[in-house]
C-alpha positions as CSV (number, residue, x, y, z in Angstrom):
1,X,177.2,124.6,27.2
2,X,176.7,121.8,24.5
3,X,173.0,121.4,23.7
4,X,170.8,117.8,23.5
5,X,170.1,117.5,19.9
6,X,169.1,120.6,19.0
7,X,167.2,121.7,22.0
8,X,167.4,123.9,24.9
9,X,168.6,121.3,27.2
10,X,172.2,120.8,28.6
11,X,173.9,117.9,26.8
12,X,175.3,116.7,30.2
13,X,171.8,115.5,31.2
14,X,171.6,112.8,28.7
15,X,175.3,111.0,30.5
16,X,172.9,111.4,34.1
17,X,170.1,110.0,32.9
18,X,171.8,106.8,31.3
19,X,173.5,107.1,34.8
20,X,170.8,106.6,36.8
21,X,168.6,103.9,34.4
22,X,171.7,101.6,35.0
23,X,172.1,102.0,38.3
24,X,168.5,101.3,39.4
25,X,169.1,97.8,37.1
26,X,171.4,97.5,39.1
27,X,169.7,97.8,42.8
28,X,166.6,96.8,42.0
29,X,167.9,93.4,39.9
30,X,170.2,92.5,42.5
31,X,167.5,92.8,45.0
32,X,164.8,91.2,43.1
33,X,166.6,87.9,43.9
34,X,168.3,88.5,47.2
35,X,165.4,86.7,49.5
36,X,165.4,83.7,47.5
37,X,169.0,83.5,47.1
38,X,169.1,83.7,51.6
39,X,166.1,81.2,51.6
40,X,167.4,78.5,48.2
41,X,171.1,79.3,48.4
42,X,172.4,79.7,52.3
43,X,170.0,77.8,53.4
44,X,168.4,80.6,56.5
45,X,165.1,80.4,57.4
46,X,162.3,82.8,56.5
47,X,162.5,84.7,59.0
48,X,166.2,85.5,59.2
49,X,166.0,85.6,55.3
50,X,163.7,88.7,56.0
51,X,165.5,90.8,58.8
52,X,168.6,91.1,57.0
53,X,166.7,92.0,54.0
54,X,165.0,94.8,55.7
55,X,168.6,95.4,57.7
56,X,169.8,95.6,54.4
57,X,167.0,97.9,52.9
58,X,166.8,100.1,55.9
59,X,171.0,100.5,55.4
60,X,170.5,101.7,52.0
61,X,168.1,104.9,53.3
62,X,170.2,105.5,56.2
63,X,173.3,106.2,54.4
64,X,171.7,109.1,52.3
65,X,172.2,111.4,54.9
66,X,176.1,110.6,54.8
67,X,175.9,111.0,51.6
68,X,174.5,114.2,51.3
69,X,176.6,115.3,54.2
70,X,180.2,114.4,52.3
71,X,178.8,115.9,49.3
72,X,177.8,119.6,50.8
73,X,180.5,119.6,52.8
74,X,183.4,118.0,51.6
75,X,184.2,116.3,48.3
76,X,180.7,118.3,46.1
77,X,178.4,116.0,44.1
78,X,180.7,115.3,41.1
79,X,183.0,113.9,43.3
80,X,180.8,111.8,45.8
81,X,179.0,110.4,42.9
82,X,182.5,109.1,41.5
83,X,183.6,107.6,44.7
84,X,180.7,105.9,46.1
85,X,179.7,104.4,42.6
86,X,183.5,102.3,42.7
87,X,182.3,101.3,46.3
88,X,178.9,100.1,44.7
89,X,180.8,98.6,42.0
90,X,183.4,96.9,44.4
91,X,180.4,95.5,46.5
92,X,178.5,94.0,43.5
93,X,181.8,92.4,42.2
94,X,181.8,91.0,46.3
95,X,178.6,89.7,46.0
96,X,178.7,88.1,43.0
97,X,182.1,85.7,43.4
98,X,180.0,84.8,47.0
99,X,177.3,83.3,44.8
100,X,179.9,81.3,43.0
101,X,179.5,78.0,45.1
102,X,183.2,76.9,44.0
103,X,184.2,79.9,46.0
104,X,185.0,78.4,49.9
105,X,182.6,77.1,52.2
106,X,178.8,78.5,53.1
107,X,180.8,80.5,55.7
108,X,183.2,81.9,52.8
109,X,179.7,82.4,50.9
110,X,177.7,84.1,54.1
111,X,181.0,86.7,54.4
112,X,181.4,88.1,50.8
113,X,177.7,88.3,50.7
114,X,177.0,90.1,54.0
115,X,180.3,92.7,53.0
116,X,179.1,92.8,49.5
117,X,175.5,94.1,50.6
118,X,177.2,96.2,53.2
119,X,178.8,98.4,50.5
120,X,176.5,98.2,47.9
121,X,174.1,100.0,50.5
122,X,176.8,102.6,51.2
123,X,177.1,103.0,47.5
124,X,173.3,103.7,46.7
125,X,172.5,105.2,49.5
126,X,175.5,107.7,48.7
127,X,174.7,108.7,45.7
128,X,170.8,108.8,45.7
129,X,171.2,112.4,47.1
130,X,173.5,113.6,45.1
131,X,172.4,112.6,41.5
132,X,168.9,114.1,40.9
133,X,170.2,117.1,42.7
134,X,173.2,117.0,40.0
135,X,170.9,117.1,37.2
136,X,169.1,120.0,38.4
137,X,172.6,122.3,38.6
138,X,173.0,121.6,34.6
139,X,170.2,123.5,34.2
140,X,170.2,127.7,34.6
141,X,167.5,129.6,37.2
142,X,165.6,130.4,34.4
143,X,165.2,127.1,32.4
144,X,162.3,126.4,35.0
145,X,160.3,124.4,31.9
146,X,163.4,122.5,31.2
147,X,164.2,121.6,34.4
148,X,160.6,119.8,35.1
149,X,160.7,117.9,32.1
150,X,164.1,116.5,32.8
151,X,163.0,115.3,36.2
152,X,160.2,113.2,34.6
153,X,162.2,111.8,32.4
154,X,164.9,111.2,35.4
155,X,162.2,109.6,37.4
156,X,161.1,107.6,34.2
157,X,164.5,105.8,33.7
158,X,164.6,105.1,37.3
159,X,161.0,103.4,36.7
160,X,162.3,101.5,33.3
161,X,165.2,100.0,35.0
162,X,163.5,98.8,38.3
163,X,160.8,97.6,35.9
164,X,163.2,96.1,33.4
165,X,165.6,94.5,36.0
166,X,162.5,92.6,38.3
167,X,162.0,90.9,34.9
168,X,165.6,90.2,33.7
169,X,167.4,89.0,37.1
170,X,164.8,86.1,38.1
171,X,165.0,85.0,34.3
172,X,168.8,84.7,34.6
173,X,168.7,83.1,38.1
174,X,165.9,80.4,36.5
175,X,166.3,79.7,33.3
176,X,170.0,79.6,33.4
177,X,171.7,76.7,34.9
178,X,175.5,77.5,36.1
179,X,177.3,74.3,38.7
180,X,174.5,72.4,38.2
181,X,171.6,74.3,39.5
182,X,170.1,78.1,39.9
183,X,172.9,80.5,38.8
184,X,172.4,83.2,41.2
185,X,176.6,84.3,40.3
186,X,175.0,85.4,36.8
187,X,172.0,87.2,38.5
188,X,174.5,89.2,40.6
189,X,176.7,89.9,38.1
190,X,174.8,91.1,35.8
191,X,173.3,94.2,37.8
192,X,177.4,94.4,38.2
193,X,178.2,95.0,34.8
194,X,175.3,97.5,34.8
195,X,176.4,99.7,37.4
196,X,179.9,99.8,35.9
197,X,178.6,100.9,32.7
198,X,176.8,103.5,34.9
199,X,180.2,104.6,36.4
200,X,181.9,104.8,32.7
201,X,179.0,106.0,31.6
202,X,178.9,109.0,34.3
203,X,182.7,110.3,33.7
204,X,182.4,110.2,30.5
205,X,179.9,113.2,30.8
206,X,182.9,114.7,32.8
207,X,183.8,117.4,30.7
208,X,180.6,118.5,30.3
209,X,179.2,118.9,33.4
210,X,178.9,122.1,35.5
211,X,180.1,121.6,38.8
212,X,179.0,123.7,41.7
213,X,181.9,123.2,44.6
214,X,180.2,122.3,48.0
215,X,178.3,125.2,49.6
216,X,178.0,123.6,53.3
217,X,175.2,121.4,54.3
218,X,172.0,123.3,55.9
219,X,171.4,119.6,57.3
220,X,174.2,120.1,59.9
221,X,173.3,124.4,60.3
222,X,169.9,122.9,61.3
223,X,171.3,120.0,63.6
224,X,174.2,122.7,65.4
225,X,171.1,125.0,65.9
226,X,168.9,122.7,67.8
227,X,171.5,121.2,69.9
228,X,172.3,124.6,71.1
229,X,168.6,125.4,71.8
230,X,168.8,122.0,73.6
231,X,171.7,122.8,75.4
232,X,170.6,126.6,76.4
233,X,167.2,125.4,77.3
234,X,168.6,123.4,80.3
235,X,171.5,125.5,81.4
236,X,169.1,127.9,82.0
237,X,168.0,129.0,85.6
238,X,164.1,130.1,86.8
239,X,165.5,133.5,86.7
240,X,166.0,133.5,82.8
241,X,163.5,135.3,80.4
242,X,161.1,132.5,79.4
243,X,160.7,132.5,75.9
244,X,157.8,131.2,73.3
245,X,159.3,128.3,71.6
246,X,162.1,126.2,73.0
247,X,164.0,126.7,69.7
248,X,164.3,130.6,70.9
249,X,166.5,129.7,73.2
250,X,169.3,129.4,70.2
251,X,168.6,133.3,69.4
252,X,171.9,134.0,71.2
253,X,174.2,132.3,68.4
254,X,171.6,131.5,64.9
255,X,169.5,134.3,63.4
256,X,165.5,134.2,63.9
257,X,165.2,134.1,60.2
258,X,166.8,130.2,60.4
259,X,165.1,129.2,63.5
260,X,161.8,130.5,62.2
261,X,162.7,127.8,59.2
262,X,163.5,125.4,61.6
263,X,160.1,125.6,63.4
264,X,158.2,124.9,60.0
265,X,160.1,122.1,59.3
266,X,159.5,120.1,62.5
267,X,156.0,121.0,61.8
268,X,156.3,118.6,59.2
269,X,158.7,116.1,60.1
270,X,156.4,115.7,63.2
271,X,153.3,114.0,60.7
272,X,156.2,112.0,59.3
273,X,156.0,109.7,62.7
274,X,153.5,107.5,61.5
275,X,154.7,107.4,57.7
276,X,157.2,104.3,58.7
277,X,154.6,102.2,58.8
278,X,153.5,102.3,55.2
279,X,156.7,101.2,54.5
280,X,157.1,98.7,56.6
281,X,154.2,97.2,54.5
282,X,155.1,98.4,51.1
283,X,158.7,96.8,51.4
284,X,158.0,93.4,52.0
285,X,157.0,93.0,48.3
286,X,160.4,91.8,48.5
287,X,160.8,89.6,51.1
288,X,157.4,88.5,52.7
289,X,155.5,88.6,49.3
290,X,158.5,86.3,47.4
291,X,158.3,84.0,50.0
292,X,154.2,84.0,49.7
293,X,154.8,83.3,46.3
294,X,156.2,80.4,46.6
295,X,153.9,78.6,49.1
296,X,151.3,79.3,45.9
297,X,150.5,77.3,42.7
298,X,152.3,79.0,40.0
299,X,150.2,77.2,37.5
300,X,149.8,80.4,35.1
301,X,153.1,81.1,34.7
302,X,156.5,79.3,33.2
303,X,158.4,78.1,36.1
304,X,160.9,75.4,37.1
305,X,158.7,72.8,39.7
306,X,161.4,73.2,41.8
307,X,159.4,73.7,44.9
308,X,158.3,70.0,44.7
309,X,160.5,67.3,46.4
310,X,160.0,64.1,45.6
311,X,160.7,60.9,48.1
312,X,161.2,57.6,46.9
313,X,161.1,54.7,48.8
314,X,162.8,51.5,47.3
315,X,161.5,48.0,48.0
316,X,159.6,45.1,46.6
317,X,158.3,43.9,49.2
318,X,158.1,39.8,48.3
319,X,156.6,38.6,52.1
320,X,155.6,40.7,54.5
321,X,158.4,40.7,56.9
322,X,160.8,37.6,56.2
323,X,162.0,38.4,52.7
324,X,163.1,41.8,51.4
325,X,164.3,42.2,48.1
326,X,166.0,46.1,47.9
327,X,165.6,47.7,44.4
328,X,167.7,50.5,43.3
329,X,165.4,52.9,41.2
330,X,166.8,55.5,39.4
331,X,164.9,58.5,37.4
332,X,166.3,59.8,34.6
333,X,167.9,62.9,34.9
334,X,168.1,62.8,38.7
335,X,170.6,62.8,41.3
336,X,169.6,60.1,44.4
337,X,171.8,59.1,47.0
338,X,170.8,57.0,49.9
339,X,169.9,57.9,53.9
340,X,169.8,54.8,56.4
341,X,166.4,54.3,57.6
342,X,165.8,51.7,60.4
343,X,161.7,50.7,61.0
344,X,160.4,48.1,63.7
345,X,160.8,45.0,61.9
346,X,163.7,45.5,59.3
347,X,166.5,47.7,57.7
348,X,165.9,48.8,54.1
349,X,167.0,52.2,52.1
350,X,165.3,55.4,51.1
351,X,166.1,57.4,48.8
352,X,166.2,60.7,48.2
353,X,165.7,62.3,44.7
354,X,167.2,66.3,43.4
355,X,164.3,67.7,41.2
356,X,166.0,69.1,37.8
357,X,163.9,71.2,36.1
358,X,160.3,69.3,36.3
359,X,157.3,71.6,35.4
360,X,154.1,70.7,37.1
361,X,151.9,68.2,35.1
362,X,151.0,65.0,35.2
363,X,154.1,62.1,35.0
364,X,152.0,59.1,33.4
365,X,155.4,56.9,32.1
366,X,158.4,57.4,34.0
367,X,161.5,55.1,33.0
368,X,163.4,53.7,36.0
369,X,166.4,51.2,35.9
370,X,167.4,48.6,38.6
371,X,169.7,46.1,38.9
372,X,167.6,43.5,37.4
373,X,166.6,45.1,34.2
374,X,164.8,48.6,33.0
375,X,161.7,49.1,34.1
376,X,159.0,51.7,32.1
377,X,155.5,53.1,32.2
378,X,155.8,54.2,36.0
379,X,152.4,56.4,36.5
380,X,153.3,59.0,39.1
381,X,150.3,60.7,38.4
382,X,149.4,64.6,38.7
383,X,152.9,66.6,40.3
384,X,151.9,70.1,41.6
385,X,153.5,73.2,43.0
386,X,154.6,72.7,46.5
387,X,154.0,69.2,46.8
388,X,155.8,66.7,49.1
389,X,155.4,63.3,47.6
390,X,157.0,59.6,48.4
391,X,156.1,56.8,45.8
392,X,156.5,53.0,47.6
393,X,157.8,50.8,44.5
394,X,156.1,47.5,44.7
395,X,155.3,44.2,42.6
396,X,152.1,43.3,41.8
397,X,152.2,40.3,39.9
398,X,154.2,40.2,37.2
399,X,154.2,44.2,37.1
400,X,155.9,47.4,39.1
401,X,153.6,50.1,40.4
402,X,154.0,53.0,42.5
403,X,151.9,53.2,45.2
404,X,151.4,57.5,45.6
405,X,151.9,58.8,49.3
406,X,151.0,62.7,49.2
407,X,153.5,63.8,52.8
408,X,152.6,67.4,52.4
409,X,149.5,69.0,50.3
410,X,150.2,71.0,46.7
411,X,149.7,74.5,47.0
412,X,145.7,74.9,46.2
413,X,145.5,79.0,46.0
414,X,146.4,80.2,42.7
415,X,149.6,83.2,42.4
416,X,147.4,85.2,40.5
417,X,145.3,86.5,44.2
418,X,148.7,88.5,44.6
419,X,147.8,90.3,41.9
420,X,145.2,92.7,43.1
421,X,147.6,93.0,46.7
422,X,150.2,94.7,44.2
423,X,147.9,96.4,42.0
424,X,146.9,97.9,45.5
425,X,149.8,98.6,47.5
426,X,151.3,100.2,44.0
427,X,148.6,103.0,43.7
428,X,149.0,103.5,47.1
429,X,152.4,104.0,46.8
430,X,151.9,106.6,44.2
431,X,149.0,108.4,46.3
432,X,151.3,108.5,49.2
433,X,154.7,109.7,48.0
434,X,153.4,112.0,45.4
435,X,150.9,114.2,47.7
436,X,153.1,113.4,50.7
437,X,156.1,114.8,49.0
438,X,154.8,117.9,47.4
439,X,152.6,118.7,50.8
440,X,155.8,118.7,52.4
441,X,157.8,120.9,50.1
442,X,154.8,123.1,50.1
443,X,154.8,124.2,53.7
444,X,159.0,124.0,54.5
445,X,160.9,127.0,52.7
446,X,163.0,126.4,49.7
447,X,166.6,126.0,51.5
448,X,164.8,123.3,54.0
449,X,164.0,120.8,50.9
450,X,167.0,118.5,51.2
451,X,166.3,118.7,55.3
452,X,162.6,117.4,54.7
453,X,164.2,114.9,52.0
454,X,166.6,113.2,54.1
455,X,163.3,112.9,56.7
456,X,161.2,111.5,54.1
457,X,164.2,108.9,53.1
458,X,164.7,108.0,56.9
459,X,160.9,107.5,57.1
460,X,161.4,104.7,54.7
461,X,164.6,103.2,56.4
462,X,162.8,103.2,59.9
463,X,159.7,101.3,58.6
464,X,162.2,98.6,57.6
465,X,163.6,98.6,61.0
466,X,160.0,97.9,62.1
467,X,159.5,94.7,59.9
468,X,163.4,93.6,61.1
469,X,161.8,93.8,64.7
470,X,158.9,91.9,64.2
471,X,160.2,89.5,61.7
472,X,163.1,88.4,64.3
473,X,161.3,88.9,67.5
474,X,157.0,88.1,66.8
475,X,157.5,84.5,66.5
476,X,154.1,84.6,64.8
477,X,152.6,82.7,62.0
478,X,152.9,84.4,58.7
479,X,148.8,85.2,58.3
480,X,149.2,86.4,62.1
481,X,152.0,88.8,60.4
482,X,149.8,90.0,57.9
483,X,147.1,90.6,60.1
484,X,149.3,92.4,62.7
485,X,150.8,94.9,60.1
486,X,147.2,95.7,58.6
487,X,145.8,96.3,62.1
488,X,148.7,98.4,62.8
489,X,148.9,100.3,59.6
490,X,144.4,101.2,60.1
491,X,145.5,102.4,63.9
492,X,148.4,105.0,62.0
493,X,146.0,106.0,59.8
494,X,143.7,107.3,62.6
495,X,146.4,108.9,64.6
496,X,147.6,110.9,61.0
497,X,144.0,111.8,60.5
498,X,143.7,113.5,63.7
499,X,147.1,115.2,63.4
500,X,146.1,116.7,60.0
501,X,143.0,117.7,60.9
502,X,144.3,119.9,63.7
503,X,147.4,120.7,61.3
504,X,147.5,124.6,60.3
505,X,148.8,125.3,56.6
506,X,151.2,128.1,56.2
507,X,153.2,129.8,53.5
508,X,156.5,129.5,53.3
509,X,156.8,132.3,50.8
510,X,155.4,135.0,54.1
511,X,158.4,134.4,55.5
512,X,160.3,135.9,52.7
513,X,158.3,139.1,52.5
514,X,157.9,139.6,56.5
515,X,162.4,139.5,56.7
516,X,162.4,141.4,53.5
517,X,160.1,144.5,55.3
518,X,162.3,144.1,58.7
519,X,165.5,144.0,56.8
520,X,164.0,147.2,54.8
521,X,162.3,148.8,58.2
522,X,166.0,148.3,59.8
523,X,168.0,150.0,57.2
524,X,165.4,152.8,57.2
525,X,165.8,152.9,61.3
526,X,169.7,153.1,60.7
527,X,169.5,156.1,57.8
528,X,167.1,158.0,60.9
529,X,169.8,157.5,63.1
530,X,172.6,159.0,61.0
531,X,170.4,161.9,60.1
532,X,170.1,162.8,63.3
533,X,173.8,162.3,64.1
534,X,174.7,164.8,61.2
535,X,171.9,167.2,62.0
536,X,173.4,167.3,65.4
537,X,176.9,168.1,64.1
């Protein structure tokens, strides 16, 4: 095999790490946008804007499982990794022409975007299985140095392009304007262009690789084994020899050594129940969080003041009810079209203005035009984050003001208290999958890893089935939401305390040496018996 520079690692491993940097840009900068683009772009309301986030999310760490299973069984890594990447290439593309708002109608948009996020999730979900584990076969059973190293730095460009695209894509969607207003089609398509440099990237490694053809999936050994336990246990009659464990009732068809595996893995898979809530909390940085964010003032950092609308009401009001002259004000730079608006005593017009790019800060000469001349040195005063404002146009004398009506409050707590939430949540991530991760590959035996993998993944996808749930069904206020998934996530913590605490540690490598002396003790019973046998002769 070709050698990296010199060293004593596999040349193929630098084409899987590129692989994989691109194709977390890809997931993570595509997500990074996708609540806002629900909330700003098809207009759905927070709530729905967060289930089928979370639908979506939970999708993605479903589908490992299929993955893993088409892999082991069917097509091999190499293969699957090809495949699914076009169908995450072909739902990015999808998603991205949805975002173009030349493209059909909101239903036209709603479509491509729901099919686009539909196979990106297959896509991801596909291949999250099968690349790591890919890596690992480039590397021989002895290169156990090498082997570590290269997962670090695997997990490191998975970190540098999450980290990289949350800071690209919302840059893109902001700062560049495309038909006249946010450009989420650039946003999109750029984590599409990164995952199709990840595919190029990926076969053109292809010749390099070493490719270990699929070896069946333990997954489905362990399923077939306790269905039949299942089965057995209740076609049995009162008459039957009652056995220990109900997983000895498979004893007629899978070996003990397996089903002794089996029983340590459900060990562990049982203290995964509470684990879903974790993430049912850690995942709504992107959905629940975002939208937090935007209810706040945004004061330290550069952004559009597009979360202020301004109203305008038109009239110079000459007498009080008799006479009504109607002014047409226009603000530079902004779009204003008019709404009929009857009150008690007369008709007049109010109009509507489109914010483009305002940043907070105070307004203290604004130049408006109206039919009768151009009229400067409007004071609108201080314009902050979140603001609902309407400004009555009036004449005082010889003179135009605005007379200030504040219709909804600015946003008086500061973005930077999110900062110590994340700071939080983020070691607690670490904490958590870390020790959770190597705890559970330190009590399962070695062929049970990708079993207690695909659990650990599913933990994730049902704690984003718990936030759907909640997020469509509650109907609560969102610091009633908050409070409601901190209360819940204290009362998990309790019940894993008290599972761990009774929770016996084994070692998986006992099993190994107690089947190695039966194996030896039976071959030694089976040489007796043919001594005999020729003695006897």
């Amino acid at each position: 095999l070709n050698k990296l520079c010199g060293t004593n690692y596999p040349l193929s491993i630098a084409f899987i790490v590129v692989n994989e940097f691109c194709e977390r840009f890809s997931y993570y900068g595509m997500r990074a946008v996708l609540t806002l683009y629900f909330v700003n772009y098809l207009h759905w309301d927070r709530d729905l804007s967060t289930a089928i986030y979370h639908a979506f999310t939970s999708l993605c760490y479903f589908t490992p499982v299929l993955g893993a299973l088409i892999a082991d069984s069917w097509l091999g890594k190499f293969k699957t990794i090809i495949y699914l990447s076009i169908v995450y290439v072909i739902g990015h593309v999808v998603k991205s022409v949805g975002a173009i708002p030349t493209v059909g109608d909101t239903s036209m948009h709603i479509a491509l975007s729901m099919v686009g996020l539909i196979l990106i999730a297959f896509g991801t979900g596909g291949i999250k299985p099968c690349v790591a584990a890919f890596g690992g076969d480039q590397f021989e059973p002895e290169q156990v140095v090498e082997t570590r190293k290269f997962f670090s730095i695997f997990y490191m460009a998975i970190n540098a392009g999450s980290v990289l695209s949350m800071i690209v894509t919302p840059i893109l969607r902001g700062d560049v304007k495309c038909f006249g207003d946010d450009c989420y089609a650039l946003a999109f398509g750029v984590p599409a262009v990164l995952m199709v440099a990840a595919l190029v990237v990926f076969i053109s490694g292809s010749g390099m690789y070493k490719k270990v053809p699929p070896e069946g999936n333990i997954l489905m050994d362990v399923c077939k084994c306790i269905g039949f336990a299942i089965k057995n246990r209740f076609r049995s009659s009162k008459h039957d020899v009652k056995r220990k464990h109900w997983l000895d009732w498979a004893e007629e068809k899978y070996s003990k050594r397996l089903i002794q595996e089996i029983k340590m893995v459900l060990r562990v898979l049982t203290l995964y129940l509470p684990l879903p809530m974790f993430w049912a909390l850690f995942d709504q940085q992107g959905s629940r969080w975002t939208l937090q964010a935007t209810r706040m003032n945004m004061a330290m950092v550069r952004v559009y003041l597009s979360a202020i609308r301004v109203s305008i009401v038109y009239g110079l009001l000459e007498t009080m009810i008799m006479t009504i002259t109607l002014w047409r004000v226009i603000l530079i730079e902004i779009d204003i079209w008019p709404i009929p608006f009857m009150t008690k005593w007369w008709q007049t017009f109010i109009y509507l203005s489109h914010i483009h790019q305002l940043f907070p800060g105070r307004y203290p000469s604004v130049k408006c035009e109206a039919p009768t001349g151009v009229f400067s040195n409007l004071d609108l005063g201080l314009l902050d984050f979140g603001a609902s404002y309407t400004f009555i146009l009036k004449k005082e004398g010889e003179n135009i003001v605005a007379a200030r009506f504040e219709d909804v409050m600015a946003n008086n707590v500061n973005i930077a208290w999110q900062i110590p939430q994340y700071v939080l949540i983020t070691v607690g991530e670490v904490m958590f999958s870390v020790t959770g991760l190597e705890f559970s590959y330190s009590q399962a035996p070695a062929n049970m890893k990708s079993v207690l993998q695909a659990g650990w993944l599913l933990t994730v996808a049902f704690g984003n089935v718990i936030v759907l749930i909640v997020a469509e069904g509650g109907g609560l206020e969102q610091w009633a939401e908050f409070v409601l998934f901190a209360c819940l996530l204290v009362a998990v913590c309790i019940i894993f305390s008290i599972m761990a605490y009774f929770y016996t540690y084994v070692d998986p490598s006992q099993l190994d040496k107690l089947y190695q002396q039966d194996a030896a003790k039976g071959e030694s019973e089976d040489e007796l018996k043919m001594t005999e046998k020729m003695t006897k002769l």
